[in-house]
N, C-alpha and C positions, 0 to 999 in steps of 0.2 A: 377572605382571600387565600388561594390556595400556598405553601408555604414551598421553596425552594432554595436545594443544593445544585449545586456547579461541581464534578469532580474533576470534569476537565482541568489540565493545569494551563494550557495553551489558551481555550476561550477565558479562561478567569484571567489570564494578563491583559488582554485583549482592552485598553479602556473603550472602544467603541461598543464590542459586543457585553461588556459591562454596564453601560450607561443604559443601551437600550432595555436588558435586564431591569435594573431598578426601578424604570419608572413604571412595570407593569407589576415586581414583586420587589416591594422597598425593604424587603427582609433577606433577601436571599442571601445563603452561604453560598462564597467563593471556595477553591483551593489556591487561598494565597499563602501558604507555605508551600507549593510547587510538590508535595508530596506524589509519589506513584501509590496510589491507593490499588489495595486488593485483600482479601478476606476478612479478620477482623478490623484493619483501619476503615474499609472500604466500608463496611456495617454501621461502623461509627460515627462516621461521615455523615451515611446518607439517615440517618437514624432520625423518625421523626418526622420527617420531610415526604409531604405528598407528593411534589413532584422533583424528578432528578432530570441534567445533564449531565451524557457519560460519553466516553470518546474509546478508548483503548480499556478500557477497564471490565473485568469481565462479571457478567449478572449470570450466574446462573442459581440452582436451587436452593445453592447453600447457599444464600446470599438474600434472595428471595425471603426464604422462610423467617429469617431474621427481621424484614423489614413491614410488617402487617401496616402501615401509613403507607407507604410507597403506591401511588396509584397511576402516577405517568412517567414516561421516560422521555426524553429529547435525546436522539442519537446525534451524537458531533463528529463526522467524520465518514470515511468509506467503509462499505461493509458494517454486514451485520452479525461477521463469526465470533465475534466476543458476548454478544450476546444469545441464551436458550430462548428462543419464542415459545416452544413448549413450555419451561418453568413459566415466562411470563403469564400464559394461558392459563396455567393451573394455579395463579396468583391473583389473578385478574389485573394483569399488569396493562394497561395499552402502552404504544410504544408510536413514536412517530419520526420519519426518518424518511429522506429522499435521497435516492442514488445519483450518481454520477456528477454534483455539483464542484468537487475538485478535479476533475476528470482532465482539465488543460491544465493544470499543475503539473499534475503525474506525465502524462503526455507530452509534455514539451523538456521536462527529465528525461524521459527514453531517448528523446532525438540529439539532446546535446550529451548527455550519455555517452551514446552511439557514436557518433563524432567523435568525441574526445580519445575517444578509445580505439574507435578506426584510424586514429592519424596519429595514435600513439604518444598525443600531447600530455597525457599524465607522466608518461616514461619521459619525455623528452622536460619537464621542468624540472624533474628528479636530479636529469642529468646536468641539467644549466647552474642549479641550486650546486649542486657540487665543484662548481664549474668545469664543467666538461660540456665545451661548444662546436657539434659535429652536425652532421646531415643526418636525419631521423628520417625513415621513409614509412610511410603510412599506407593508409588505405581512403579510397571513399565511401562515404557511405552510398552516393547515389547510386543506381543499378546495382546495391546490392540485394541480397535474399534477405527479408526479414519475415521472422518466425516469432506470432504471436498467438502467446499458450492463455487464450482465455477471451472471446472479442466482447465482454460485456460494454459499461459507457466508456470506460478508459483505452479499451482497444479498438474500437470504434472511432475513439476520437483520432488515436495514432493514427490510425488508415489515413486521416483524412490529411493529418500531419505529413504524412510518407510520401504524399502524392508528386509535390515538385523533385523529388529525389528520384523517381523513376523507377521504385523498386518494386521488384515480386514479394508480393506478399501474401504470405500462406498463413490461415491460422488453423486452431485446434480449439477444440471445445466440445463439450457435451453435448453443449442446448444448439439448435441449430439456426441460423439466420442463413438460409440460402440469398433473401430478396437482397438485404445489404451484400452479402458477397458479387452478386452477379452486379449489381449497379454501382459497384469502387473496386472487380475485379480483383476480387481476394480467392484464394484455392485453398477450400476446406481440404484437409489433411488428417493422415493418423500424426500423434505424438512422434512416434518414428522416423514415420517420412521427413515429419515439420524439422525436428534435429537433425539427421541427417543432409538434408539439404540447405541451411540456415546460416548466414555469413553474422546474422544477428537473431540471438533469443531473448524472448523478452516477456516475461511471466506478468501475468494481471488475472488474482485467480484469489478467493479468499483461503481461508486455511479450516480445512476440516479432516475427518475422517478419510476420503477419498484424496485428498489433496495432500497430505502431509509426505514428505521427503516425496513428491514427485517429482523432482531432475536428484534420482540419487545418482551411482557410480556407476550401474550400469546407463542409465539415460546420458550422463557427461561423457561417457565413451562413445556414444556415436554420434556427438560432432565433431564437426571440421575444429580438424587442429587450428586455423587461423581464424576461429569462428570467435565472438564474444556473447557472456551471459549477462543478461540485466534484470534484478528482481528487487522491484521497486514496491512489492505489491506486501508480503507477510515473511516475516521468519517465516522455517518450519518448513516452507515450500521446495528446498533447496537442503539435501546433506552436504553442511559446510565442511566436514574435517572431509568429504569424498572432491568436495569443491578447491579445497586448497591445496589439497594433493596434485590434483589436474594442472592447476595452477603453477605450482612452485617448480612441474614436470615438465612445464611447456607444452601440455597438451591440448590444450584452449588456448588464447589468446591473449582471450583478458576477461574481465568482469566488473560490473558497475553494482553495487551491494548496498541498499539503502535502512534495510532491516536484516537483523538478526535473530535468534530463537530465542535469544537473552541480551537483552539489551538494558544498559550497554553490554557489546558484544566483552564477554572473557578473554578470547585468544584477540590477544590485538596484532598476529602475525601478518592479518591478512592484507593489514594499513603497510604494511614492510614489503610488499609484495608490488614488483614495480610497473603494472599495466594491471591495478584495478584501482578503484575510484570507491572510495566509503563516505559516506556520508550518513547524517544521524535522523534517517529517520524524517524527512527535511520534503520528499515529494511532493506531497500532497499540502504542502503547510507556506505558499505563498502569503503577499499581505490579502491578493483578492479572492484565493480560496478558504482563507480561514474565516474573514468574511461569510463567503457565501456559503457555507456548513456552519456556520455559527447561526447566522439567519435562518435557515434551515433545520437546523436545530429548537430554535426560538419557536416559529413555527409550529414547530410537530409536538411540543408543549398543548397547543390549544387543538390540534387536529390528528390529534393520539387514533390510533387505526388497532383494531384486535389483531394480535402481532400473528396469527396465524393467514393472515392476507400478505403476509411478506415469505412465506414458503414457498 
């Protein structure tokens, strides 16, 4: 029987996706000391072990090379920028993983997000918390412009989400989906235009080489000053100290920040900051999507795929 680690700290609490574990690997390591595993703990961990579940943790060469047992992986979670599919290839790693299973987590985040932030309700509990009880005036979000930088299964799902709100919605993206555009009426867009014209931005985008600080200072200057940023999707997406500056200048609106590029975030200015919305990291991580990425995960155990079919 093949032997198994869990790095995941979220599926190892999990007693359901635990239980179901056991009874197909009655050995398997958990990470139940909750540790963030990476370099040498992360080796140590997975040391030994044919097959790994891994969620945020990152596999690449040097990590790779360490582990000559290691022959499957179960991806737990969205995206696959944490891990090299190259290293895995030149390791003989399979790897198995299905997109978009937390996809209405994420997606039903953006919307009350957006809400909360168009009607100014972060700032107005601020104000109550203090007691100070006045007229707050807000925005709606229906018939507004939203602007989504990235339409894979999570933006896709938003469309569909957006729909009773009545709003124009533009995206942006590399890879192109004309047929979905034309049939839920979405206007593909430059990056540019998308900001520029956008009462709501809202990034779903993994994190790589092309991606990294793509809404820097000059991208956050050409939105609308009464515009809001939500980037629910990766640190690293987003120059925060160009972000907080915008921010603390009143030249944006607001912002809804669910990751950081260090997490936990360092400056914890931006929690002080009275129309944006932090939270840890929490999108994707309902009871029914950890669930289904957990299973999901499990899955991709037995139906491990040569990780160069995922390029």
């Amino acid at each position: 029987m093949s032997s198994l680690a869990v790095a995941s700290r979220s599926f190892s609490k999990n007693p359901v996706l635990r239980n179901i574990v056991l009874k197909e690997y009655p050995s398997a390591k958990f990470n139940d000391e909750g540790l963030s595993l990476s370099g040498d703990s992360l080796i140590d961990f997975l040391d030994g072990y044919e097959k790994a579940i891994t969620a945020l943790e990152v596999i690449d060469d040097s990590i790779l090379s360490c582990l000559p047992d290691l022959k499957v992986i179960g991806k737990y979670g969205v995206g696959l920028d944490m891990i090299d599919l190259q290293a895995l290839k030149k390791y003989g790693v399979k790897i198995g993983w299905t997109g978009g299973v937390n996809k209405r987590s994420v997606s039903e985040l953006v919307v009350s997000s957006a809400i909360a932030l168009l009607h100014r309700s972060v700032f107005a509990n601020i104000e109550v918390k203090n007691n100070l009880w006045y007229q707050i005036k807000g925005r709606q979000l229906s018939d507004c412009t939203v602007g989504i930088i990235g339409c894979g299964n999570i933006g896709k799902d938003l469309v569909k989400l957006l729909k009773p709100f009545n709003c124009k919605v533009l995206s942006y993206d590399i890879l192109s989906f004309n047929k979905f555009y034309q049939e839920n009426n979405v206007l593909p867009v430059s990056l540019e235009e998308l900001l520029k014209e956008s009462d709501v931005v809202t990034l779903h985008l993994p994190l790589d080489k092309l991606t990294k600080n793509i809404i820097n200072v000059d991208k956050l200057q050409m939105m609308k000053s009464k515009a809001i940023l939500i980037n629910l999707a990766r640190g690293g997406l987003v120059d925060e100290v160009a972000l907080k500056k915008m921010l603390l200048e009143k030249k944006i609106a607001g912002a809804a920040i669910d990751v950081f590029e260090i997490e936990p975030p360092i400056d914890n200015e931006f929690a002080l900051i009275d129309n944006v919305l932090i939270t840890p990291h929490i999108a994707g991580s309902t009871e029914e999507a950890i669930l289904a990425m957990g299973m999901a995960a499990i899955d991709g155990l037995k139906n491990a795929k040569d990780p160069l079919e995922f390029l």
